[in-house]
C-alpha positions in Angstrom: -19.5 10.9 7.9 -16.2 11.9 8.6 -13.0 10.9 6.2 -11.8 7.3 7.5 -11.0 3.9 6.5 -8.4 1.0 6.5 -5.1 1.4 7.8 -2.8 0.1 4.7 -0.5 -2.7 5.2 2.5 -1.1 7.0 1.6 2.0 6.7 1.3 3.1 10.0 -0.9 3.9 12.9 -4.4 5.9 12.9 -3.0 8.9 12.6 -1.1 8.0 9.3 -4.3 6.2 8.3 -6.3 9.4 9.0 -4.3 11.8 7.3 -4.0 9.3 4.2 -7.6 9.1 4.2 -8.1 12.9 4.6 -5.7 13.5 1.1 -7.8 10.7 -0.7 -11.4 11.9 0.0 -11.6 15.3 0.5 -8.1 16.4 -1.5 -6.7 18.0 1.7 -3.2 17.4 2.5 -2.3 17.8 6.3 0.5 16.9 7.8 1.4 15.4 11.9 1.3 18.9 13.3 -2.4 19.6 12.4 -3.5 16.7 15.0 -4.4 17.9 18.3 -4.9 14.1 19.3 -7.4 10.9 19.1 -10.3 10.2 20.9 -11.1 6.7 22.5 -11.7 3.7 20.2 -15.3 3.1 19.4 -17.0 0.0 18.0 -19.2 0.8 14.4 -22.0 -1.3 13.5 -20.4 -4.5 12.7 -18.0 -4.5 15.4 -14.6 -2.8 13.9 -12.8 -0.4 16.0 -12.6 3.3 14.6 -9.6 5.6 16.0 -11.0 9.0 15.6 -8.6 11.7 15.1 -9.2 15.5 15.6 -7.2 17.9 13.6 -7.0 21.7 13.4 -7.7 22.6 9.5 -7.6 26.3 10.1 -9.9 28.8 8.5 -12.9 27.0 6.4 -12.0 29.7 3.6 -8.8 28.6 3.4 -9.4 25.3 2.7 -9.7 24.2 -0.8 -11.7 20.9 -1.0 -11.6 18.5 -3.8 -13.6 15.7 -3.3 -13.1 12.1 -5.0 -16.3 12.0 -6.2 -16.3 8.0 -6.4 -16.0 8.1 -2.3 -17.6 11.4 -1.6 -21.5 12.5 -2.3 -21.4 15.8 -0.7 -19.2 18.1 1.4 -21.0 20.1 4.3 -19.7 22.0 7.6 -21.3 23.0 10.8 -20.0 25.7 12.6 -19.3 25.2 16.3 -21.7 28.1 17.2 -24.9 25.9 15.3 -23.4 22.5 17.1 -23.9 23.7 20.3 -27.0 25.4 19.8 -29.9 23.5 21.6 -32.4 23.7 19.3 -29.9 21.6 16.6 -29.1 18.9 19.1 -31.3 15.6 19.9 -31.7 12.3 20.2 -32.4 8.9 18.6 -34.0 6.2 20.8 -33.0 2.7 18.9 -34.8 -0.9 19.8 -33.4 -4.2 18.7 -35.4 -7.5 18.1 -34.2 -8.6 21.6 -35.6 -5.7 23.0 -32.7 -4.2 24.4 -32.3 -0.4 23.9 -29.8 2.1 23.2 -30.2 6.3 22.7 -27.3 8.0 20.4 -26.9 11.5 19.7 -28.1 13.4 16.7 -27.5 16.7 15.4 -29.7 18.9 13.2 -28.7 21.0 10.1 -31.2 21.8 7.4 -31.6 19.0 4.7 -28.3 17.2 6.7 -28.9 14.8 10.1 -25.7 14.3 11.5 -26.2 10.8 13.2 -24.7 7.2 14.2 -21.3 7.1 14.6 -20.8 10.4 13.2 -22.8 12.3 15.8 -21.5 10.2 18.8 -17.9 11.3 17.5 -18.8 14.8 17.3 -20.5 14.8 20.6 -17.1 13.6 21.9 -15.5 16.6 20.0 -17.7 19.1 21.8 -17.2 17.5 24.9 -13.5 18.6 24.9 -13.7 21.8 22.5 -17.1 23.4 24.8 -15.9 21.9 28.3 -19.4 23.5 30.4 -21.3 24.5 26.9 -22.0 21.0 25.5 
């Protein structure tokens, strides 16, 4: 998943809470000017809204990554080129009890799935990154 969580008490909007989240998990300090923007609000799986926000890093091997290992497992990155590759795209058909149904997006990598609310937030990446490619 992508780096996220709580805002803090007075401590700003999603963007703030983004880029604070960013500097916890994954040791990256970015400041306002790296956003390009946030996507619409979507609901997770028990019904809290989650203001994605898209930033420019820069060049992967600039980046130096330290990951708080008590909220981060593993560190992986897909390059745009693999994302919008066919063959590494699918889909998940879901059923509830009820028997209503629902299809999300899923992306493949290797030993990695890129799913749920992850892979619905990167499909709405591509959409406006690969306008006519994705």
């Amino acid at each position: 998943s992508f780096p996220g969580g709580r805002p803090d008490p007075g401590g700003g909007d999603a963007v703030a809470t983004a880029l604070r989240e960013t500097r916890e998990e994954l040791g990256l300090a970015l400041g306002p000017p790296s956003v390009w923007g946030q996507l619409r609000l979507l609901p997770d799986r028990q019904g809290q809204m989650v203001a994605p926000v898209v930033a420019n890093l820069g060049p992967l091997e600039d980046l130096t990554l330290t990951p708080n290992p008590d909220e981060v497992e593993e560190v992986f990155t897909l390059p745009l080129a693999h994302l919008l590759r066919e063959e590494n795209q699918g889909y998940t058909h879901f059923r509830t009890a009820g028997g209503y149904g629902y299809t999300l997006p899923v992306f493949l990598n290797g030993p990695h799935k890129v799913w749920g609310l992850t892979a619905i937030i990167t499909e709405l990446t591509l959409e406006l990154l690969a306008p006519g490619h994705y």
